[in-house]
N, C-alpha and C positions, 0 to 999 in steps of 0.2 A: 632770712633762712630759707633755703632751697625745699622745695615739695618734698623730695628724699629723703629730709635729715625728719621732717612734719612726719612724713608716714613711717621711719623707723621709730620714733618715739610711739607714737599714735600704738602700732601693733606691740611694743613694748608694755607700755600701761595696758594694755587689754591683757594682756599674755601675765601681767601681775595683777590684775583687777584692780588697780589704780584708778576707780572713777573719776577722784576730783584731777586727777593728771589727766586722762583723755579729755574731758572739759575743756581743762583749761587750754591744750593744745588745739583743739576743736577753735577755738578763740581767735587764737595765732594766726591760723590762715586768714592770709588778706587774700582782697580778690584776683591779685597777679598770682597770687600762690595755688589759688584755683584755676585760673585759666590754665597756668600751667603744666597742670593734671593732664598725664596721657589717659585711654580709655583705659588700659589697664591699669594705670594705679587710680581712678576714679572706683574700679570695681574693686579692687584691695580694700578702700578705705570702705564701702557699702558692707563687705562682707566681713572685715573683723568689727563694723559697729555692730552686727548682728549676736557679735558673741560677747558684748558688756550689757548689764541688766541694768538700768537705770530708775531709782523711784528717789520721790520727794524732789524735784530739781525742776519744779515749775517752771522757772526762769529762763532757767536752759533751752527746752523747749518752747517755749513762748520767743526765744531769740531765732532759735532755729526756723520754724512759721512766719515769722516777722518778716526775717530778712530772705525767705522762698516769696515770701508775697510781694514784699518791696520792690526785688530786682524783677518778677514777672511783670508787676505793672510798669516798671519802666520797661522791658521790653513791648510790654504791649502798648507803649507811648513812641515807638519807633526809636529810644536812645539807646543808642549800641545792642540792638536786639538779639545777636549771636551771644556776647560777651554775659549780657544781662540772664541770656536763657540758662546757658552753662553755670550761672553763678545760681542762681535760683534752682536749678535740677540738684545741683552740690547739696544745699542747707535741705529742700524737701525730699530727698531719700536717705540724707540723715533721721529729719522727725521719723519719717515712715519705718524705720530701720528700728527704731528703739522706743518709741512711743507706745504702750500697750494695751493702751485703753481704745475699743475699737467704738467711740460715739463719734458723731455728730463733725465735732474736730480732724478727729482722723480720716472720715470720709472726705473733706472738703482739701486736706492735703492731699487726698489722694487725687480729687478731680484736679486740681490744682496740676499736679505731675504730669495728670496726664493733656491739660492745655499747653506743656511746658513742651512732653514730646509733638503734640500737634501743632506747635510754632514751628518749633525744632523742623518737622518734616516739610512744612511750609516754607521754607528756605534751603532745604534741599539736603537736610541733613540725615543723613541714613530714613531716608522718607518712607518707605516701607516699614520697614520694621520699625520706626517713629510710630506711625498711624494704627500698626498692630497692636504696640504698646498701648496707645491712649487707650485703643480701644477696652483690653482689657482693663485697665486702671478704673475709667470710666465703668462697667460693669463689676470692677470691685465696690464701689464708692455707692452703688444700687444697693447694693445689698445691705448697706446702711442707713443710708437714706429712709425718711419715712416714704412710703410708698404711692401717700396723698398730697406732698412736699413738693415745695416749689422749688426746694433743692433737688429733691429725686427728678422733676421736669427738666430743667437745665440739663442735669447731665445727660439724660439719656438723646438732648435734641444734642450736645454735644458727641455722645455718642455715633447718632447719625449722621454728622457732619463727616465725622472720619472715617463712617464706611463711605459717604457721597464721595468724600476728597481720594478713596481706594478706585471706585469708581470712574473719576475723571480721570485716573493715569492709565485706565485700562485693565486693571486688575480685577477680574471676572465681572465686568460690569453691570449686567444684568441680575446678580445676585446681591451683589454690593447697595445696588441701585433698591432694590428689593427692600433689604433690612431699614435702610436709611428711612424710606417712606416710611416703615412700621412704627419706626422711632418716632417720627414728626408724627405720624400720627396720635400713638399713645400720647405724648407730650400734649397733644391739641386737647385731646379726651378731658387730662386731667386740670387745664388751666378750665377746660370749660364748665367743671363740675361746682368750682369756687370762683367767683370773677375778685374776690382780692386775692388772690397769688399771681393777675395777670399784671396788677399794679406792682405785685415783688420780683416780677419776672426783671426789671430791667434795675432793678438797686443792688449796686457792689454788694458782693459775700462774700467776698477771700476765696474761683476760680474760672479763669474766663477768656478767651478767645478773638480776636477780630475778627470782620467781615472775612473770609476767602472770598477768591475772584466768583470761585462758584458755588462755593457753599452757602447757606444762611449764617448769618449773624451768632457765634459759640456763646453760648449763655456764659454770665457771669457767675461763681460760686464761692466769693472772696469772703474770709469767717478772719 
């Protein structure tokens, strides 16, 4: 079944509040069906997930998380790492879209998105407004974070990685360059106040980044 026929149903069941019909279509899409998502009907489907309210459907969302985290780490294993980011940005601004609980989980999909656009811009794809994106995502995903958290460190050195990577292409670089350090710095402050978070600093959470040529090393935050 063609992406058309998916997102005519798709806005239908919302437009009737047919939960278990949006679900189940949710399902349907295999990954040609996502790849083949133009940017606008990629933001159709983000924007009528926004208008179904979904509770009790554990599942659901646990598949949604799953299969964002799956196709990132294959991306981040170098297999098809275009095809894998796209498929993985599809399922995590699904959870983000309809997910309401704003703990722990939700913060680490969000890091998560935003390693997704920070690969994304690493290969060249709308790179700018990639890296703007992480950034805020990442400074969403703070706000959750405990703030003595080995989670809240990760992100924010991932954070600074994306103003550094604004910075290397020229983009007001001595400001960029600026923020970055504060980042790595904070981040040092607080590995150093606890020396077991420097031991969690490098074990999978569910969100996380390779080397850049010139960035540091994106924390991992894989839940």
């Amino acid at each position: 079944m063609g992406e058309n026929a998916l997102l005519r149903k798709l806005e239908a069941s919302v437009i009737s509040n047919n939960k278990k019909a949006f679900i189940d279509i949710i399902f349907d899409f295999t990954t040609d069906d996502i790849l083949a998502l133009t940017e606008d009907e990629f933001n159709r489907i983000t924007d009528i997930s926004h208008q179904i309210k979904l509770e009790d459907v554990g599942e659901f969302f646990s598949y949604l998380g799953s299969e964002g985290i799956f196709h990132l780490k294959n991306a981040l294993s170098g297999s098809n790492e275009l095809n894998n980011l796209l498929i993985s940005r599809f399922y995590l601004s699904l959870f983000l879209c309809m997910f309401q609980e704003h703990n722990e989980k939700f913060a680490s999909a969000i890091a998560n998105y935003g390693t997704v656009c920070t690969l994304l811009s690493g290969i060249g794809v709308n790179t700018q407004q990639n890296l703007k994106r992480a950034i805020k995502l990442y400074q969403a995903a703070q706000e959750i974070f405990a703030k003595d958290s080995a989670d809240y460190a990760r992100t924010i050195i991932n954070e600074g990685n994306a103003w550094q990577n604004l910075a290397d292409r020229g983009i007001d670089t001595q400001q960029n360059l600026k923020e970055a350090i504060k980042l790595y710095q904070a981040a040092q402050e607080i590995f150093a106040k606890d020396s077991r978070l420097v031991a969690k600093q490098h074990r999978p959470q569910e969100s996380c980044t390779p080397p850049s040529r010139t960035a540091p090393t994106i924390q991992q935050n894989f839940r």
